[in-house]
C-alpha positions in Angstrom: 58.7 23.3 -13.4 58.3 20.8 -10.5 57.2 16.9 -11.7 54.7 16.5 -8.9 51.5 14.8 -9.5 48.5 14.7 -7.5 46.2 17.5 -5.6 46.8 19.7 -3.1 44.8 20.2 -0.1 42.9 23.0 -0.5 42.0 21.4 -4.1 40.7 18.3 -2.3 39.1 20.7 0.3 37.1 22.3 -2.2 36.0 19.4 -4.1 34.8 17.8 -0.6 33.1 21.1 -0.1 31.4 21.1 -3.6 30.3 17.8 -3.1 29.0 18.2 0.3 26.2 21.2 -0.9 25.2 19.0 -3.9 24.8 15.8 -1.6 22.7 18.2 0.3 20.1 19.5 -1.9 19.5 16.5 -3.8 19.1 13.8 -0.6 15.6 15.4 0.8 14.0 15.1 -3.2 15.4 11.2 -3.4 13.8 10.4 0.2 10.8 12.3 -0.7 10.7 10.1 -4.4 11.4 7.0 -2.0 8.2 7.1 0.5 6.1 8.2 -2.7 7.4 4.7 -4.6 6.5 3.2 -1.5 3.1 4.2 -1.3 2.6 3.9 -4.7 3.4 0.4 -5.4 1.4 -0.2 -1.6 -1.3 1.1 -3.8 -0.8 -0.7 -7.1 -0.8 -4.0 -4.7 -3.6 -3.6 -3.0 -6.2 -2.7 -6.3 -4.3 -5.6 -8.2 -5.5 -7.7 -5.2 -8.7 -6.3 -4.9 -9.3 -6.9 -8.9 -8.1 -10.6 -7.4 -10.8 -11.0 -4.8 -13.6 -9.4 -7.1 -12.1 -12.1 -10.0 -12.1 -15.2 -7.3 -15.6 -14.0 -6.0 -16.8 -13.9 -10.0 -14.6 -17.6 -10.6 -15.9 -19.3 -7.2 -19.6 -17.6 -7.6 -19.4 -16.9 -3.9 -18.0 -14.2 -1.2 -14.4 -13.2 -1.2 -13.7 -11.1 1.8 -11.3 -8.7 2.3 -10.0 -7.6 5.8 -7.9 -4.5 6.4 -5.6 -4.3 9.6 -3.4 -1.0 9.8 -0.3 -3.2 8.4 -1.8 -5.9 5.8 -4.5 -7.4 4.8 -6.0 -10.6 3.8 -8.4 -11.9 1.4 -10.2 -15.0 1.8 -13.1 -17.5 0.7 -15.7 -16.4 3.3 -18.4 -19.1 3.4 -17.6 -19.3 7.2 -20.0 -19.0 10.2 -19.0 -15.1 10.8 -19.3 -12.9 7.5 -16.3 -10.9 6.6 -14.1 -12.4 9.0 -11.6 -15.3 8.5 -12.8 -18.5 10.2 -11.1 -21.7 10.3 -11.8 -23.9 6.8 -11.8 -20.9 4.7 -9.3 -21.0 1.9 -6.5 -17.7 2.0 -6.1 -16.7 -1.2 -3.7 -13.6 -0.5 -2.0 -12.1 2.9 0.1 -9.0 2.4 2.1 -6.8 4.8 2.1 -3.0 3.8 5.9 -1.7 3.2 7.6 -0.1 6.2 6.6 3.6 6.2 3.2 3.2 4.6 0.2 2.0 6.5 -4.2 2.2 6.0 -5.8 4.6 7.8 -8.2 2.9 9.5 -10.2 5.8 11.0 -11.1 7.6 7.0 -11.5 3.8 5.4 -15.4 3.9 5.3 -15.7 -0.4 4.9 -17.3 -1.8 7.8 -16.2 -2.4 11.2 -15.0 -5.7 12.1 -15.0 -5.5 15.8 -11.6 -6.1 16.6 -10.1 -2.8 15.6 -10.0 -4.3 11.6 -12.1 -3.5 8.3 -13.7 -5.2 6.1 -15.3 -6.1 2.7 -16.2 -8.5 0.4 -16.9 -9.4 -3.0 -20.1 -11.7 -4.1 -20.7 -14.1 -6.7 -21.5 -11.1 -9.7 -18.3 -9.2 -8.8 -20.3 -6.8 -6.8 -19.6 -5.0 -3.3 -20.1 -3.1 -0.7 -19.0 0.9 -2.1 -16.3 1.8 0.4 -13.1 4.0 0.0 -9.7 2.1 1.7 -6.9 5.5 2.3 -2.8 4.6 2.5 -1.1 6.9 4.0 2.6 7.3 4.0 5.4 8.3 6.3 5.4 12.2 5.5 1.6 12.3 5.2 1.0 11.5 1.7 -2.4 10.0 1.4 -4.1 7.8 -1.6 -7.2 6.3 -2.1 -9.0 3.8 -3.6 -12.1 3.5 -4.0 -14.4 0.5 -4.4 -18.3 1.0 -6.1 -21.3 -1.5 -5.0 -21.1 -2.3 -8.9 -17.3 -3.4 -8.1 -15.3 -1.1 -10.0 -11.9 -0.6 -8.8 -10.3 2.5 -9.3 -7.7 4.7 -7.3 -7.3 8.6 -6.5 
C-alpha cells in the first residue's frame, strides 16, 4: 500500500469536466433571472415614482409632470410657461436613469409627444391624469407595462 495523498489526473480531469457541464446549464437560467431583476425593479421604480408625482401633485394642489426619455426620466413641478416640459424655476423632485439593459419603449408608450423625441404626463391637483400606458423593455425582449388611468390609478402588467 503506497502513502501517497492527493489526486490523480484523470480524477482532477473528470471533476473539471463535471463541473464544466453543470457551469453550463445553469449560467443561461442565472443571466436570464438577472435581466428579469433588472426590469423588474426598473419597474417597481418607476410606479413608486409615479405614486410620488400623483402624491406631490395631490400635496402641492398643482401639476407634477412626468417626462419619459428612452434612458430616464424626470418628474417635476410644472407651473412653467411650456406644459409637460421642464422649464427653468420649476422644482425636480425626482431624475432617474433606467439600469443598463432595460430601456422605455418610446414608440408603444401611448403619453403624449413632447416634441423632442420624449414623452410625457402629468399629474393635477386631485391626483388625476392623463390615461396612458408607459412599456420597459429589457435586453432579451422582455416587455412590462404600466399603466396609468385619467382617475390616477397606478397599476402594472
Amino acid at each position: 500500500m503506497s502513502n501517497v495523498k492527493g489526486f490523480t489526473l484523470i480524477e482532477a480531469l473528470v471533476v473539471i469536466s463535471l463541473m464544466a457541464c453543470i457551469s453550463a446549464l445553469a449560467v443561461p437560467d442565472m443571466i436570464n433571472w438577472l435581466n428579469q431583476a433588472k426590469l423588474n425593479g426598473a419597474v417597481n421604480n418607476l410606479r413608486g415614482s409615479l405614486e410620488l408625482a400623483k402624491l406631490k401633485a395631490i400635496q402641492e394642489n398643482g401639476p407634477v409632470a412626468i417626462n419619459f426619455t428612452r434612458k430616464s426620466y424626470a418628474i417635476f413641478r410644472d407651473t412653467g410657461a411650456t406644459i409637460g416640459m421642464h422649464d427653468a424655476g420649476e422644482e425636480i423632485f425626482r431624475k432617474r436613469s433606467l439600469p443598463k439593459g432595460v430601456r422605455i419603449d418610446l414608440s408603444a408608450t401611448t403619453f403624449a409627444n413632447t416634441g423632442n423625441g420624449s414623452k410625457k404626463t402629468r399629474f393635477k391637483g386631485r391626483g388625476t391624469s392623463a390615461s396612458g400606458t408607459v412599456y420597459l423593455v429589457n435586453s432579451i425582449g422582455m416587455v412590462k407595462k404600466i399603466i396609468v388611468s385619467s382617475t390616477g390609478r397606478i397599476r402594472t402588467e
